[in-house]
FIKOLZA-1660 file (N, C-alpha, C; in steps of 0.1 Angstrom, whole numbers, plus 5000, padded with zeros to 4 digits):
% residues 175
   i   px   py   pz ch aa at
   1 7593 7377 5898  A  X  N
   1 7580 7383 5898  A  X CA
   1 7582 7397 5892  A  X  C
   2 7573 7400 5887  A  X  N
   2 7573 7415 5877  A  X CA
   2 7566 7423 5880  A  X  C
   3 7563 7440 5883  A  X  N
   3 7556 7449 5889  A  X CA
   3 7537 7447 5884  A  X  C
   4 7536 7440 5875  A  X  N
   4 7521 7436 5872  A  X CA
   4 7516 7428 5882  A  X  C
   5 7523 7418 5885  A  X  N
   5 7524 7404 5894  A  X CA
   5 7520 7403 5905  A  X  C
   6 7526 7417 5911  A  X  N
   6 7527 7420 5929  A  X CA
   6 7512 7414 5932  A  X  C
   7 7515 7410 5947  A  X  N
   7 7501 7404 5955  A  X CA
   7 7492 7420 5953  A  X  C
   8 7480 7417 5953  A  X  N
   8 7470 7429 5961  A  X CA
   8 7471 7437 5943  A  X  C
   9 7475 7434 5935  A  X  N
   9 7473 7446 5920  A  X CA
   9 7468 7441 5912  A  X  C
  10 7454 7444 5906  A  X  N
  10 7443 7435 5899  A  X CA
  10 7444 7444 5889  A  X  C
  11 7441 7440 5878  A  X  N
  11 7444 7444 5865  A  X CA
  11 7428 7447 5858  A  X  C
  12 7430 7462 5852  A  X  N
  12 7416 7464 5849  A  X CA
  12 7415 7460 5833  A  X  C
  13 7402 7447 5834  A  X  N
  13 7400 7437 5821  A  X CA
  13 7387 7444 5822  A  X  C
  14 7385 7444 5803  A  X  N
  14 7375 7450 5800  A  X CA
  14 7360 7445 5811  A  X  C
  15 7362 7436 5810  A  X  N
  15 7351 7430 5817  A  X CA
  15 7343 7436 5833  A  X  C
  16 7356 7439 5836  A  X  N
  16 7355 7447 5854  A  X CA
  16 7353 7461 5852  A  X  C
  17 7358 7466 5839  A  X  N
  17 7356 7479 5837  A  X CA
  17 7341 7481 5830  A  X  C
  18 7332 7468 5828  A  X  N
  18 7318 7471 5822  A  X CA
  18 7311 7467 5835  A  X  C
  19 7318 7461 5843  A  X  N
  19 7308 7455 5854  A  X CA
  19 7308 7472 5859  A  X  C
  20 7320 7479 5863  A  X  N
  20 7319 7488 5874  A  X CA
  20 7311 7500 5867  A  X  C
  21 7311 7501 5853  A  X  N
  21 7303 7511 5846  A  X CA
  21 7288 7509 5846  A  X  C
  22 7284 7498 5850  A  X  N
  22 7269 7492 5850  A  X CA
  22 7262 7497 5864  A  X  C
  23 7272 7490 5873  A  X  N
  23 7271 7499 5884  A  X CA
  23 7266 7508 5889  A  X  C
  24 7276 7515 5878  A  X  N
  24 7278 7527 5884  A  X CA
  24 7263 7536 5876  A  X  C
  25 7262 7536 5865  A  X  N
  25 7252 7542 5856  A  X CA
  25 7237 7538 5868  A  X  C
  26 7236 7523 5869  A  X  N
  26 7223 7520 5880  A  X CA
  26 7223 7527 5892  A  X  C
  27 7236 7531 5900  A  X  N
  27 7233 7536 5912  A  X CA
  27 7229 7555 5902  A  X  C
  28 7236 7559 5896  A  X  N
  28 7231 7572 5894  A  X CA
  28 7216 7573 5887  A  X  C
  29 7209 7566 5881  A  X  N
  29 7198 7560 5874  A  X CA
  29 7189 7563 5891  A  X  C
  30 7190 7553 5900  A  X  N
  30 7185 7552 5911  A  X CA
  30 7183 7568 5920  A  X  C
  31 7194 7576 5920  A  X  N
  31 7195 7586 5929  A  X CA
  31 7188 7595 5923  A  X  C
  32 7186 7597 5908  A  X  N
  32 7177 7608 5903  A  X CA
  32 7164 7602 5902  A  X  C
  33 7160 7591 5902  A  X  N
  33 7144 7587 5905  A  X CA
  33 7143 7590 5919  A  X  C
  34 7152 7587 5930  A  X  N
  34 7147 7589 5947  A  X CA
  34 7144 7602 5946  A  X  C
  35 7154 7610 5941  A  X  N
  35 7158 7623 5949  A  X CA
  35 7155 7636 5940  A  X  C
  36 7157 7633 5926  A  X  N
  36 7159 7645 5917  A  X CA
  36 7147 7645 5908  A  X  C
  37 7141 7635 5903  A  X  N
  37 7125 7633 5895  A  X CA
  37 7116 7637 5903  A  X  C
  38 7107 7645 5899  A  X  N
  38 7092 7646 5903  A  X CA
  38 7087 7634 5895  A  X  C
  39 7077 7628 5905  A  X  N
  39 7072 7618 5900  A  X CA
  39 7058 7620 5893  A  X  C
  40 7054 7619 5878  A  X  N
  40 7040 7619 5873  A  X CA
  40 7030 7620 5879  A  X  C
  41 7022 7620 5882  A  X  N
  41 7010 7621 5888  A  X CA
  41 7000 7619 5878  A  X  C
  42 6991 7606 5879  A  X  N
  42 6981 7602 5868  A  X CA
  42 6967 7613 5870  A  X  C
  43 6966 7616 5879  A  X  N
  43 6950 7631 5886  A  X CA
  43 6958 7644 5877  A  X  C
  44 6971 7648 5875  A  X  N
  44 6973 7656 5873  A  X CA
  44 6971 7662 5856  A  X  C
  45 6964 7670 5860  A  X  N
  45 6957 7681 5838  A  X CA
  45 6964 7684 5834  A  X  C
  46 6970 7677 5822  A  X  N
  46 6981 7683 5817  A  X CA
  46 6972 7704 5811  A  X  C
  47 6963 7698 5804  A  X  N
  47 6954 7710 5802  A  X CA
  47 6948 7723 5812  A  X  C
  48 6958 7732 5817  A  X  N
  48 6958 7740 5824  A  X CA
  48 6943 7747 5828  A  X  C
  49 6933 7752 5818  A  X  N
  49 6924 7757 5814  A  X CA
  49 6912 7755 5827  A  X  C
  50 6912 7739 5827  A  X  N
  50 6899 7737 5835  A  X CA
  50 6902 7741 5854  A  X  C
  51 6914 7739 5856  A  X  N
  51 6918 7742 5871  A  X CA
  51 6916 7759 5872  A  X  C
  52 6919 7765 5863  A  X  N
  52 6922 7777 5866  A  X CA
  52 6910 7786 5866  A  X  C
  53 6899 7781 5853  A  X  N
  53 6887 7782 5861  A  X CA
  53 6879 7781 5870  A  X  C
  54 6877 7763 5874  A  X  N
  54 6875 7760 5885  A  X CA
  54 6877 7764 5901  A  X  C
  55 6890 7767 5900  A  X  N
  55 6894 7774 5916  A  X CA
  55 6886 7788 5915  A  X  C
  56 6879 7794 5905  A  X  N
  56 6871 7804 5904  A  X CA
  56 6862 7805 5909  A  X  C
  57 6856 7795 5902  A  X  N
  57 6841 7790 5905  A  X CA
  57 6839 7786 5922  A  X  C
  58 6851 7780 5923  A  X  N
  58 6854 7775 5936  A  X CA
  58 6853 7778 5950  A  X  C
  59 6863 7794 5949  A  X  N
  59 6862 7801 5961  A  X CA
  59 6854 7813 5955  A  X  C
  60 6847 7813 5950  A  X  N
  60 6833 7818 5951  A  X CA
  60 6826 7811 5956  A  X  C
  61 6827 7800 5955  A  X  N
  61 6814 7792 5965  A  X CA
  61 6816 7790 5977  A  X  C
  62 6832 7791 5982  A  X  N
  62 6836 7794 5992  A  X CA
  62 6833 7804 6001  A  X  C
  63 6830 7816 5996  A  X  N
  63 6833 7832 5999  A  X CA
  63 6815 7830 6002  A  X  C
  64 6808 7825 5996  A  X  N
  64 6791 7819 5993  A  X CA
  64 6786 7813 6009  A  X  C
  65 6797 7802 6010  A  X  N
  65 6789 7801 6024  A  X CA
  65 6792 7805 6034  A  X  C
  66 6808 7814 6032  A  X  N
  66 6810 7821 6043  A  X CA
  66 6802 7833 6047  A  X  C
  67 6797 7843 6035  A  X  N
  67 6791 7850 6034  A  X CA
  67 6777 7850 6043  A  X  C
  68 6772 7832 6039  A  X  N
  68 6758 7831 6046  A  X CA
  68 6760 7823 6057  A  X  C
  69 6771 7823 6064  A  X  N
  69 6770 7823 6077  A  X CA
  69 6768 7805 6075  A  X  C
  70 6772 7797 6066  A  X  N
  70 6773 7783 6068  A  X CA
  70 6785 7780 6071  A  X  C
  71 6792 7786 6076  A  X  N
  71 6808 7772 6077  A  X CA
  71 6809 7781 6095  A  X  C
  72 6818 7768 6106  A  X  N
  72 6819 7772 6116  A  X CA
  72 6807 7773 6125  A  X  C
  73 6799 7773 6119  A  X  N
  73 6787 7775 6132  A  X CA
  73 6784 7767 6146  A  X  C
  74 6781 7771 6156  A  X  N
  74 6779 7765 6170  A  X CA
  74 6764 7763 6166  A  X  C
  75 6756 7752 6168  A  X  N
  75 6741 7751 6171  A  X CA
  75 6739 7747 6184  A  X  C
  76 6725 7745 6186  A  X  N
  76 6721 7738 6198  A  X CA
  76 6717 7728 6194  A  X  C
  77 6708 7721 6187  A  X  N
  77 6701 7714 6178  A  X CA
  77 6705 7702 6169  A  X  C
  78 6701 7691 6165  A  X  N
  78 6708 7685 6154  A  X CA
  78 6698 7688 6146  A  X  C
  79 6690 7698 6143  A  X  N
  79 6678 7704 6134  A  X CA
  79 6681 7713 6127  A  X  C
  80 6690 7721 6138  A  X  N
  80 6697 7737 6132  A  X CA
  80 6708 7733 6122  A  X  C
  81 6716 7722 6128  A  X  N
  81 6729 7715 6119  A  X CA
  81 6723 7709 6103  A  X  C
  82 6714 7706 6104  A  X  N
  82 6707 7698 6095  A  X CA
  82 6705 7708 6085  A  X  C
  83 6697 7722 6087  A  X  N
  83 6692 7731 6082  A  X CA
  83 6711 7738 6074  A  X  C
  84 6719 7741 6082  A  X  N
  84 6729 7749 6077  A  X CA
  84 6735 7734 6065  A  X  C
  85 6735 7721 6070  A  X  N
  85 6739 7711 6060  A  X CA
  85 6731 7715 6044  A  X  C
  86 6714 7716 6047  A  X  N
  86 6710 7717 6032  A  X CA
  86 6715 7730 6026  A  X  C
  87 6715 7740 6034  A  X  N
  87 6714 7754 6029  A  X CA
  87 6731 7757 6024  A  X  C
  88 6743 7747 6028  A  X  N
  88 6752 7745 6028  A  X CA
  88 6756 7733 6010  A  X  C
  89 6747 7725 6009  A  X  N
  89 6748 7720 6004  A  X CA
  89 6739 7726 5989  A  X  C
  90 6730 7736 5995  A  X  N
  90 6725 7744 5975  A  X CA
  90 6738 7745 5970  A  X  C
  91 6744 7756 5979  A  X  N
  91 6756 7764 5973  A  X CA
  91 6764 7754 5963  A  X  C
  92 6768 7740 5968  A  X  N
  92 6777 7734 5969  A  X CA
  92 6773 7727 5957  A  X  C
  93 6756 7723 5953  A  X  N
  93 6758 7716 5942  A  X CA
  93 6759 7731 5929  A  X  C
  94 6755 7738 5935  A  X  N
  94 6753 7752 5918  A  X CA
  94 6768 7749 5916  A  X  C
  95 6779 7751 5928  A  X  N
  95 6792 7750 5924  A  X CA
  95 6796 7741 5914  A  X  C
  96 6789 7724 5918  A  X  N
  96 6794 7713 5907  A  X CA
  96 6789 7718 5894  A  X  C
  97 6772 7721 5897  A  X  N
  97 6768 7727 5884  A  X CA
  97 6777 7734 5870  A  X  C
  98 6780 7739 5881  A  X  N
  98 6791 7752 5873  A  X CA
  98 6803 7745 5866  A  X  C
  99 6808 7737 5876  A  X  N
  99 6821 7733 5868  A  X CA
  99 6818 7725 5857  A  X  C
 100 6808 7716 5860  A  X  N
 100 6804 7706 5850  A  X CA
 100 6801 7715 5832  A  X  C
 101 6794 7728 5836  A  X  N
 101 6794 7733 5826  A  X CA
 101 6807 7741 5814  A  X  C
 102 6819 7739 5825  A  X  N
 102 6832 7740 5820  A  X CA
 102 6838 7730 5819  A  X  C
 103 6836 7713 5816  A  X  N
 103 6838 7702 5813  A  X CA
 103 6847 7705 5798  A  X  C
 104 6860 7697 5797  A  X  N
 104 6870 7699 5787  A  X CA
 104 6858 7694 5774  A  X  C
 105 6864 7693 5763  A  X  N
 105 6861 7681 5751  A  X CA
 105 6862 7668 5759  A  X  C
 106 6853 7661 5748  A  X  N
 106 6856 7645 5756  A  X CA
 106 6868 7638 5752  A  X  C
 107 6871 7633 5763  A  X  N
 107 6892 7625 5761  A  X CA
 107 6889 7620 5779  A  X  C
 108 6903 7620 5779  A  X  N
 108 6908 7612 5788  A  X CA
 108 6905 7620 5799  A  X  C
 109 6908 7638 5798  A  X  N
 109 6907 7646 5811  A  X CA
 109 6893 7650 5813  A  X  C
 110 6885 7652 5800  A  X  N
 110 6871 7651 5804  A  X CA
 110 6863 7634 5818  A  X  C
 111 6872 7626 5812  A  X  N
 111 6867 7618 5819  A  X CA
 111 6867 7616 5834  A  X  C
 112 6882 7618 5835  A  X  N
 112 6890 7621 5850  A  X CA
 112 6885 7633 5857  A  X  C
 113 6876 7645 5851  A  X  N
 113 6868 7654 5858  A  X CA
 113 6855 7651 5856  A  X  C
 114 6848 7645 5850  A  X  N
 114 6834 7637 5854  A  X CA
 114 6834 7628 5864  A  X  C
 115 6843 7622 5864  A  X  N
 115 6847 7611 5876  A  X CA
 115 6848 7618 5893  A  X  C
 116 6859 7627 5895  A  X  N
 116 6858 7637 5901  A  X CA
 116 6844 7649 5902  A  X  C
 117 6837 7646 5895  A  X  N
 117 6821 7656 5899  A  X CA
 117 6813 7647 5907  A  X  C
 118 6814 7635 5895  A  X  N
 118 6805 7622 5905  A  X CA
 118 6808 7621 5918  A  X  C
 119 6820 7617 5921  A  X  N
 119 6828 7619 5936  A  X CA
 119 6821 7632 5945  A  X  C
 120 6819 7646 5939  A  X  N
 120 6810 7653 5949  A  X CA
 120 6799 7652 5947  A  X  C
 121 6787 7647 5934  A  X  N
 121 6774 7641 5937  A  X CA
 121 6774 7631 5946  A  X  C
 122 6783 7625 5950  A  X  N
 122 6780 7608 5961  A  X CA
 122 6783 7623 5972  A  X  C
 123 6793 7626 5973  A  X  N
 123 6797 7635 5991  A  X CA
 123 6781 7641 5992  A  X  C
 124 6779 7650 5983  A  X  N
 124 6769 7656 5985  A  X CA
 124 6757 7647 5988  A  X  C
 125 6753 7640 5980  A  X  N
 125 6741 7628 5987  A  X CA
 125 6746 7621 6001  A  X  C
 126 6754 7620 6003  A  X  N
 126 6757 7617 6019  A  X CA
 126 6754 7625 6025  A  X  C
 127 6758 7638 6025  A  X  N
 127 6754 7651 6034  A  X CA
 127 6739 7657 6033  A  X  C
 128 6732 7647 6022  A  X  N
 128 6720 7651 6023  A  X CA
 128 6712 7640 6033  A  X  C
 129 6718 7625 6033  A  X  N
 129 6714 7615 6040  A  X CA
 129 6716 7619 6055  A  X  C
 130 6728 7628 6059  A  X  N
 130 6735 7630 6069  A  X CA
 130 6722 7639 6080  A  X  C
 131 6715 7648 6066  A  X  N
 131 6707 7663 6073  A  X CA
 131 6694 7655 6078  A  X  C
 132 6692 7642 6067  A  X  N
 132 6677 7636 6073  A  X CA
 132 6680 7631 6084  A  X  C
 133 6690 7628 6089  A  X  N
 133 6692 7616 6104  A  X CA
 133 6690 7627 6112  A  X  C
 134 6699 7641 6112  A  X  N
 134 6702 7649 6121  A  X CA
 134 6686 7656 6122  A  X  C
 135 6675 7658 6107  A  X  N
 135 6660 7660 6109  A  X CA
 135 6651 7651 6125  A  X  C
 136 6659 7640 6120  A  X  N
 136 6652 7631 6132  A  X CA
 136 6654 7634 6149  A  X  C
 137 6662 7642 6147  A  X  N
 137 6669 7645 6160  A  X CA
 137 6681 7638 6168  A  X  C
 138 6687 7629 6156  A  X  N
 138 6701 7621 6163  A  X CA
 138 6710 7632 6158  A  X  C
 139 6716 7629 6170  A  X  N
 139 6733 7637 6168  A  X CA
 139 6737 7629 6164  A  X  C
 140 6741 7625 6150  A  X  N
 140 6747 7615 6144  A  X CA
 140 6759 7622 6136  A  X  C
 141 6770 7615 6131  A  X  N
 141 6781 7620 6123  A  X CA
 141 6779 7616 6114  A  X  C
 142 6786 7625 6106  A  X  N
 142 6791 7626 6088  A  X CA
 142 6797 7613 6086  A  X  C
 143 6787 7605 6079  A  X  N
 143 6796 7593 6073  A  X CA
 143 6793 7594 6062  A  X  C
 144 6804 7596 6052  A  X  N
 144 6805 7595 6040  A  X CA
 144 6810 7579 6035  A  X  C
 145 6808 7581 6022  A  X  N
 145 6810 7568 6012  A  X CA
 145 6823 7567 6018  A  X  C
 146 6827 7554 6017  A  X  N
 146 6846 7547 6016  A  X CA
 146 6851 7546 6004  A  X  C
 147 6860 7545 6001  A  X  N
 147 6867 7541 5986  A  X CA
 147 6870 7526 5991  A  X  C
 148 6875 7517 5978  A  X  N
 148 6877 7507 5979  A  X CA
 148 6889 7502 5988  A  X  C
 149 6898 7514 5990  A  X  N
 149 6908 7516 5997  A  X CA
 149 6906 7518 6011  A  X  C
 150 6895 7520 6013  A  X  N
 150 6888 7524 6032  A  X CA
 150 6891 7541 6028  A  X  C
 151 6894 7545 6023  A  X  N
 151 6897 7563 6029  A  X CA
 151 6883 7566 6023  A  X  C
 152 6879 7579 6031  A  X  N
 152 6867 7583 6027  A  X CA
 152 6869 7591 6015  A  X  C
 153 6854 7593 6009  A  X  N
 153 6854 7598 5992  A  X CA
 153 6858 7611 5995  A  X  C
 154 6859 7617 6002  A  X  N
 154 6866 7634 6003  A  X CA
 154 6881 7632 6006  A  X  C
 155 6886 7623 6009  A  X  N
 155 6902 7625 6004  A  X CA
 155 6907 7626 5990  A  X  C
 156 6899 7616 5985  A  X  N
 156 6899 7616 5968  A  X CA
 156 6899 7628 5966  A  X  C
 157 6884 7631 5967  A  X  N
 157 6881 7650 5963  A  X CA
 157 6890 7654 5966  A  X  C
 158 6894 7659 5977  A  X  N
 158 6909 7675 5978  A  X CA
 158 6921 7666 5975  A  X  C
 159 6923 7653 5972  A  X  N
 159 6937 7654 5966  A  X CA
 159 6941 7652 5956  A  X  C
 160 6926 7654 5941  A  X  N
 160 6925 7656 5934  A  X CA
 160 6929 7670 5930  A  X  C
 161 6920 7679 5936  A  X  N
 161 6919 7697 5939  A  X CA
 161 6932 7695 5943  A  X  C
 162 6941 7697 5954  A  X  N
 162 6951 7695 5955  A  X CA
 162 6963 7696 5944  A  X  C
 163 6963 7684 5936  A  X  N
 163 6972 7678 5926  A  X CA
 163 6970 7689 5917  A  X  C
 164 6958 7693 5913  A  X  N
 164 6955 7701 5898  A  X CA
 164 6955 7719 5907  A  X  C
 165 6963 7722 5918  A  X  N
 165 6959 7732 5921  A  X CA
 165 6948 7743 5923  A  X  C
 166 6938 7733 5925  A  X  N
 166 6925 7741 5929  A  X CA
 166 6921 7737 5944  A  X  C
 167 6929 7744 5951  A  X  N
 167 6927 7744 5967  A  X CA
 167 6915 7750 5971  A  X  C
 168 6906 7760 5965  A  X  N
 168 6889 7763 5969  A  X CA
 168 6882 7752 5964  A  X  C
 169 6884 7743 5957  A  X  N
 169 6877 7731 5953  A  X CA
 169 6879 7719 5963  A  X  C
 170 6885 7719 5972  A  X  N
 170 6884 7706 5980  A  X CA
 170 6872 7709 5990  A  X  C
 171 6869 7700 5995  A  X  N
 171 6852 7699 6005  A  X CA
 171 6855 7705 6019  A  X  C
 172 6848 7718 6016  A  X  N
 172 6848 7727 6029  A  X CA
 172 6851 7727 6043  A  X  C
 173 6857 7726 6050  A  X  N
 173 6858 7725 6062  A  X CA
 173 6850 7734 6071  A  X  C
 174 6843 7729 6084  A  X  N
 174 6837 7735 6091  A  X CA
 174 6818 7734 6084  A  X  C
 175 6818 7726 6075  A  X  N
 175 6802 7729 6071  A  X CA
 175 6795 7716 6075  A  X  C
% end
């Protein structure tokens, strides 16, 4: 028997040495998709321009209903809640207004931000449905539209805002 021979010493054939290189390239392939890639994001503008306005536009409308005393309020009434909901909701459509009037060229990102305005015309007509119930005198809750997914249409909204870095553009808390 010859020192190649011995029990337990396997001989590296091209073949083992493409299996273990295959391997090996897939497990490193694998660990930079887990761990080291940021993943794409299809919400996300490549076109900087429109976010960086928008968050303008944004927390000004923000700064808008803080100013008039809409966000946080205690009532007694679902009359009084009703009244800060419309007077809550002018501000909130001039906001859309506004952005819409900073709409890209038409393409792909114009679309994905018309799509995203529509999304606060439905919030906003909910919150207008929401002021007539509370007119009537029910203490009724904010039900907004569902996505086809069950989450409500205001997740969409801020994790769109979110994604494109316009954190004054997600749907107000407290109004």
């Amino acid at each position: 028997m010859n020192g190649s021979e011995e029990i337990g010493v396997r001989r590296w054939t091209p073949w083992r040495i493409v299996v273990i290189a295959v391997v090996g390239v897939l497990a490193l392939m694998w660990m930079y998709v887990l761990f080291i890639a940021k993943p794409l994001n299809p919400d996300r503008l490549s076109d900087r321009r429109f976010p960086t306005e928008a968050e303008s536009v944004c927390a000004t409308a923000v700064k808008t209903l803080e100013s008039q005393g809409l966000v946080n309020q205690r009532v007694d009434t679902p009359q009084q809640r009703a009244d800060l909901v419309r007077r809550a909701n002018v501000v909130l459509q001039d906001m859309v207004g506004q952005l819409r009037d900073r709409l890209p060229p038409p393409g792909d990102e114009r679309d994905a931000l018309s799509k995203w305005l529509d999304d606060w015309d439905q919030w906003l007509r909910d919150r207008a449905a929401w002021a007539a119930e509370l007119d009537n005198g029910e203490n009724a809750q904010f039900n907004e539209k569902q996505r086809s997914n069950g989450e409500p249409n205001s997740k969409a909204l801020n994790d769109f805002a979110v994604v494109n870095e316009m954190g004054s553009c997600q749907t107000p808390a407290g109004i």
